[in-house]
N, C-alpha and C positions, 0 to 999 in steps of 0.2 A: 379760685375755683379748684376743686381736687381735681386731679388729673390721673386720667384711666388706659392704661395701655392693656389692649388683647392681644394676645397670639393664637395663632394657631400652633396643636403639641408638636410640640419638636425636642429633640434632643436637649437637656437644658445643657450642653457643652458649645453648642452655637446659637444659646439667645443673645439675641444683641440687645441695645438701649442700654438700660440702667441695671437691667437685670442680669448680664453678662458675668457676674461675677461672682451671682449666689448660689446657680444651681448646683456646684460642686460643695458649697458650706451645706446645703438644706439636702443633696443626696445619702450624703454621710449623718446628719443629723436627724433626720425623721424616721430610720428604722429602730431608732434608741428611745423612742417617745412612748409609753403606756398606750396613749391610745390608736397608735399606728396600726392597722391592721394587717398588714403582709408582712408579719414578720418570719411566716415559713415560705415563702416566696422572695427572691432576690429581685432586686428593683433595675429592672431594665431600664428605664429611661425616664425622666423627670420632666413634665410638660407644663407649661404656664397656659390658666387659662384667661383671669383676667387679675389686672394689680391693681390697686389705685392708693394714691398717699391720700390716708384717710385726715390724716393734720402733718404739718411738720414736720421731721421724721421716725412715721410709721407711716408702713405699709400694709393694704392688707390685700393677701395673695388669696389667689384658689390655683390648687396646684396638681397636677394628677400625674399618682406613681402609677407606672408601667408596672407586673409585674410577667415573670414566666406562667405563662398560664398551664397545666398541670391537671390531664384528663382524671376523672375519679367514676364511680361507678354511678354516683349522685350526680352527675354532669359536671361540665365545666368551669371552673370560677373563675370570674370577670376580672379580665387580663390588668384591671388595675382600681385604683379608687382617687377620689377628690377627696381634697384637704384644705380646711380653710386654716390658715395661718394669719398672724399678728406682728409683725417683724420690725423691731426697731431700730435705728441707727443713729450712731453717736462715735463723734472722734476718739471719745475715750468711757471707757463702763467705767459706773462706782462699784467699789466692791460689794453693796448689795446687790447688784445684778449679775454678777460672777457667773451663780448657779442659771443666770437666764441666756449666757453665751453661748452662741452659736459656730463664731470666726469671727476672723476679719477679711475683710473683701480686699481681694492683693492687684484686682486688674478693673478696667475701665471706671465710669463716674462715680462708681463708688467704692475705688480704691481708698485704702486706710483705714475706712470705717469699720467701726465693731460691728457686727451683726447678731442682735438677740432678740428672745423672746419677749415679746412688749407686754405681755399681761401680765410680766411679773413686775411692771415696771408701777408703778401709782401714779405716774401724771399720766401715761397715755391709759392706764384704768378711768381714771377722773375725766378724760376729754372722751371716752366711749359713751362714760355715762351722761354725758351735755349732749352728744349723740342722740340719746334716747330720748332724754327729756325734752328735745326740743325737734319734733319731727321733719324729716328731710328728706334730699338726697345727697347721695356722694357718687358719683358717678355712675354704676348699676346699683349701686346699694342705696336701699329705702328703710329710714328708719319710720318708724309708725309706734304709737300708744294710745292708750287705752283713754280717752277725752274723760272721764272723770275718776282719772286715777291723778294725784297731785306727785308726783317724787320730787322731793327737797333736792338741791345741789348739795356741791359741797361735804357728802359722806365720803369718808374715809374706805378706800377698798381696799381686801384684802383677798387675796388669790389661794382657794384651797388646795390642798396637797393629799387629799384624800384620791386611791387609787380610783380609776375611773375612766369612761371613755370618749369623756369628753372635759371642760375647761371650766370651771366654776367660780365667777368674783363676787365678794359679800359686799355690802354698801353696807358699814354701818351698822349692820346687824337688820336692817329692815328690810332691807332686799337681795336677792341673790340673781346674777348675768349668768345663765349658763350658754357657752358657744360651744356649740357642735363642731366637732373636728370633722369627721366624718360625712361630708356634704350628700347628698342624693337628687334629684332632681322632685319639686315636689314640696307640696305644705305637713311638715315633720307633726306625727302626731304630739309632740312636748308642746306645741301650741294651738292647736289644731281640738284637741280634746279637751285640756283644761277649759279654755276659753267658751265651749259651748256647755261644758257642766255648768262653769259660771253662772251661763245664762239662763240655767235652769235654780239656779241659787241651793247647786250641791258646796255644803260648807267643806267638806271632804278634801276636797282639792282645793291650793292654792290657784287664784286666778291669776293671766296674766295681764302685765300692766304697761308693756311695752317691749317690742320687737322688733326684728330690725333681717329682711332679706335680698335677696341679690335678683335679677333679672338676665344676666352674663356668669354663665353661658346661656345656661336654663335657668327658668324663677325656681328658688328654692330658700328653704327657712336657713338663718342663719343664726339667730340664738334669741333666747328669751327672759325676758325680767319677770324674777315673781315676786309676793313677798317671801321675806325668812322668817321662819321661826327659831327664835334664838333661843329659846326655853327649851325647845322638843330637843327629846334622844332621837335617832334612829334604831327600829327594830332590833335590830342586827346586836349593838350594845347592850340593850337593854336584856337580850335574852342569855349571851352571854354573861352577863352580868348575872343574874338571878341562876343560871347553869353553874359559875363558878360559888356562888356562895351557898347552895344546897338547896336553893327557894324556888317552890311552884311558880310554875307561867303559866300555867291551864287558865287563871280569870284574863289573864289579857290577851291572850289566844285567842278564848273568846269572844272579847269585845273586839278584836282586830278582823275574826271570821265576820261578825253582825257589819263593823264597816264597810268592809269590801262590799259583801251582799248591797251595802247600800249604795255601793257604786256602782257595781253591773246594773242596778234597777236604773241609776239615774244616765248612765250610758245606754243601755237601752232604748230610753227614753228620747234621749238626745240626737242618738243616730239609730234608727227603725231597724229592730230586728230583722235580720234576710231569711229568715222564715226555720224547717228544721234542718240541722247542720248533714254535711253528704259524708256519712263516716266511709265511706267507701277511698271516696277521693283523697279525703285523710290521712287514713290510714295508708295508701298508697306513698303519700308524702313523708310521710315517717316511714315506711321501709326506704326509700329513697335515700332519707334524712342518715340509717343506720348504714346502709350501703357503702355509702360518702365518711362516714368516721370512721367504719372500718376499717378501711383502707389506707386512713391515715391513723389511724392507733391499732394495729397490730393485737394488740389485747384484750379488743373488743373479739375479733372473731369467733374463739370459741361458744359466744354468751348469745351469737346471731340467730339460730334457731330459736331458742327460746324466747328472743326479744320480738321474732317474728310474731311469734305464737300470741303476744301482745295486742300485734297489728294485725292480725287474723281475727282476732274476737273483735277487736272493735266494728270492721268491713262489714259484720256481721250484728251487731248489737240493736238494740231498740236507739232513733232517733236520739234520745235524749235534749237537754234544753234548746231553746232554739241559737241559734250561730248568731254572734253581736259583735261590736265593738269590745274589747278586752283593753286590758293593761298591756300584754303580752311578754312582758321579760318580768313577773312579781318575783319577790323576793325579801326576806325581814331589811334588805338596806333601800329599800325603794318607799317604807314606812316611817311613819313620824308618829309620836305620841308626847304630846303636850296638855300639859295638866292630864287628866281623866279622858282626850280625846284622842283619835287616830289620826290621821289624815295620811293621802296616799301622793304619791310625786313621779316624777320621771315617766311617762308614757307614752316616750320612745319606741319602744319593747327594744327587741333583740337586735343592735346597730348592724348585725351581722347580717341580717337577713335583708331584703329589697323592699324598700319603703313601701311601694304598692302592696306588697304582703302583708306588710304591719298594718298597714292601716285594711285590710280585708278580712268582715267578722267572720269570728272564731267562737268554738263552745266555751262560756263562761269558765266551765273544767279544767280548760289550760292553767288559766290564773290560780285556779285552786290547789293543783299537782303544781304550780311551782313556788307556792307560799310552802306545800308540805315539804319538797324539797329543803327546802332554808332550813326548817328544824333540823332535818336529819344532820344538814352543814355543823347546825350548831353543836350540836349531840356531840359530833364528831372531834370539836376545837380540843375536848380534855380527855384523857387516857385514866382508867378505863372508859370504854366510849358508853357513853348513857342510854341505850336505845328505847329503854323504860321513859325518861323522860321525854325523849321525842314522840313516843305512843301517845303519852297523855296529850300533850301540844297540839298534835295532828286531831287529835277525835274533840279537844276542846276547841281550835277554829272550825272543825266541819261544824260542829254542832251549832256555833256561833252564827254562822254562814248560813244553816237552813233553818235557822230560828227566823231568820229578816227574810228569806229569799224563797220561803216557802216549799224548796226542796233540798233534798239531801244526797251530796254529793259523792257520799258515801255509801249511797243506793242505786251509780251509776256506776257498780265497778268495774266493768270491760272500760268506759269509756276513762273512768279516776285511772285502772294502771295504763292504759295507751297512751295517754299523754303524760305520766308520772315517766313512765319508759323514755317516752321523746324528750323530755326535758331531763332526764339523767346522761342518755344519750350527747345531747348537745352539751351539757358540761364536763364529756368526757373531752369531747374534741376541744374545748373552751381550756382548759386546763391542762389539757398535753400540751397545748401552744403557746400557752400565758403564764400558768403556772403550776410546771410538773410536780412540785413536791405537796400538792393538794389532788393530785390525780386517784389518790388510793378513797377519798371522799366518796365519788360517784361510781367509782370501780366498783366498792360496798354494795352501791341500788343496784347496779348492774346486776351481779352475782344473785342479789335477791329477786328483781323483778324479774329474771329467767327464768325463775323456776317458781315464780309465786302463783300458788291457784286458787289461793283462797283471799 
């Protein structure tokens, strides 16, 4: 029977049992991780919430970093986060699992042993996936699937390396695990949404086929099986690609703007429009939202009036479409395109923000200002920067988008720059924190969207 030990947080310098030995290996190890999130914040104290030896040794932790919490003008950010972890242990690592080292545990029961990250490991990959396939429990954690989805054993997985903010294994090429590092309390929209477009038989989105969540502390999603597509590119590539060799992207612009539209209609659908969106309240939220990055990026300030001026016309705007369900983080790497089709992925949205939020409808327009955003990214990857070609891009998915969706988002322009603003806005902060030498990317929107009135 797996075996599930809880604490209550405490310092991990006095856990006892078996865990006695890691919180000083995982204190030093988890600010070094991609998708850690406090990394401008020093981690006060490391607290165990619950553990359980999912098979033989591996473990699987939820674990919450402390951080200094750190008043802003935006209010105050949540003194720390949960982290689900994978943890293996072994007298001795092979050197394939080198780069999956954590330590070695020097004091109590699990002196000696190496401590590493188990998803990089292929047998405890393989015994997650029998996990799935064969519905359970393991102590808080329940795996569940989808009763006429068939997943064969025995594929081969393989652990992506593409940057990201959370953990992704391929089975084979037919399926993809992705495990949310970042826990929240609550049903994550990454399964929460797919699975009811499913049920709508939007082809759009991959369905899911089996998932797997915890009830300790709180119930909350822990990661999801979909299919892969091993033919598709993602957006992101392919526009570069066609950027680097001198070739229009205006038709597939297109067809990516027509898909989307066909997504909002089918989420729509799926979860009942909340009627017409409160741009007041909004708008309120994104000065808030500028407040809060000011303050932490310094070189925002001078650009705050004008971005105001933003969030002032929207307060003020016509309604515009009614408030839904969203993607809410889009982007060309959140897209797939296989053979002649689109399909859309990840509807998470933004890990940054409080699950209840993500999943609270929003004006379809958010998604549309942050596909336009991605061109400008692209624009931006080669020197001289292309802004001609991102013009074409942007006006060939609007166009795309109000071909299927019956209006044009391009005729809501207070509400298109208020959230093109808040979504440049939040990649400012995104990017001084993750990754400063792309900072000058969204600094560009800034500059323009302050003074743009046309």
């Amino acid at each position: 029977m797996p075996k599930t030990i809880t604490a209550r947080p405490r310092t991990a310098t006095v856990l006892d049992g078996p865990l006695d030995s890691l919180g000083g290996l995982l204190r030093e190890w988890l600010p070094r991780q991609r998708w850690f999130a406090g990394k401008d914040r020093p981690v006060t104290e490391l607290s165990v919430l619950s553990v359980t030896e999912l098979f033989p040794g591996c473990l699987h932790l939820l674990v919450h970093a402390s951080h200094v919490p750190v008043p802003t003008p935006g209010g105050t950010p949540p003194p720390g986060d949960c982290y689900q972890l994978l943890l293996g242990l072994r007298p001795h690592l092979a050197p394939r699992l080198e780069r999956a080292f954590i330590g070695r545990a020097v004091d109590g029961p699990l002196a000696g042993l190496a401590v590493y990250d188990a998803l990089h490991d292929p047998r405890s990959a393989h015994l997650l996936l029998e996990r799935l396939r064969h519905p359970g429990t393991a102590g808080p954690l329940r795996f569940e699937a989808d009763p006429a989805a068939r997943v064969p054993g025995g594929l081969p997985p393989r652990l992506l390396d593409a940057e990201q903010s959370n953990s992704s294994i391929v089975y084979g090429d037919a399926y993809i695990l992705k495990l949310f590092r970042r826990i929240q309390p609550g049903v994550n929209p990454d399964l929460e949404v797919p699975a009811a477009l499913a049920a709508l038989g939007c082809a759009r989105v991959p369905a899911p086929v089996a998932w797997f969540t915890t009830a300790d502390p709180r119930p909350a999603t822990l990661g999801v099986l979909q299919p892969f597509l091993p033919d598709a590119t993602d957006g992101w590539s392919l526009a570069l690609g066609a950027l680097a060799a001198g070739d229009d992207f205006t038709a597939e612009a297109r067809a990516l703007g027509r898909a989307m539209a066909e997504v909002h209609l089918a989420l729509a659908e799926a979860f009942p429009p909340a009627g017409p969106g409160e741009n007041g309240r909004t708008a309120e939220a994104m000065r808030a939202r500028l407040d809060a990055a000011a303050h932490a990026v310094p070189g925002l300030l001078p650009f705050v009036p004008g971005l105001r001026a933003a969030f002032a016309a929207l307060a003020t705007c016509d309604t515009g479409p009614p408030a839904q369900r969203v993607h809410g983080d889009l982007h060309l790497g959140q897209v797939l395109r296989a053979g002649r089709d689109w399909f859309v992925i990840d509807f998470e949205g933004e890990p940054s923000r409080p699950l209840a939020e993500r999943r609270t409808p929003q004006s379809p327009v958010r998604d549309v200002a942050g596909m336009l955003r991605s061109f400008d990214y692209v624009a931006r990857q080669r020197r001289p920067w292309r802004p001609e070609w991102a013009r074409r891009c942007r006006e060939a998915f609007c166009a795309g988008y109000a071909a299927r969706a019956g209006w044009d988002p391009r005729k809501k322009h207070a509400l298109l720059r208020a959230h093109e603003t808040d979504r440049a806005v939040y990649e400012v902060l995104y990017e001084a924190r993750h990754r400063p030498d792309w900072l000058p990317v969204p600094m560009a929107a800034i500059k323009r969207l302050a003074v743009w009135g046309g």
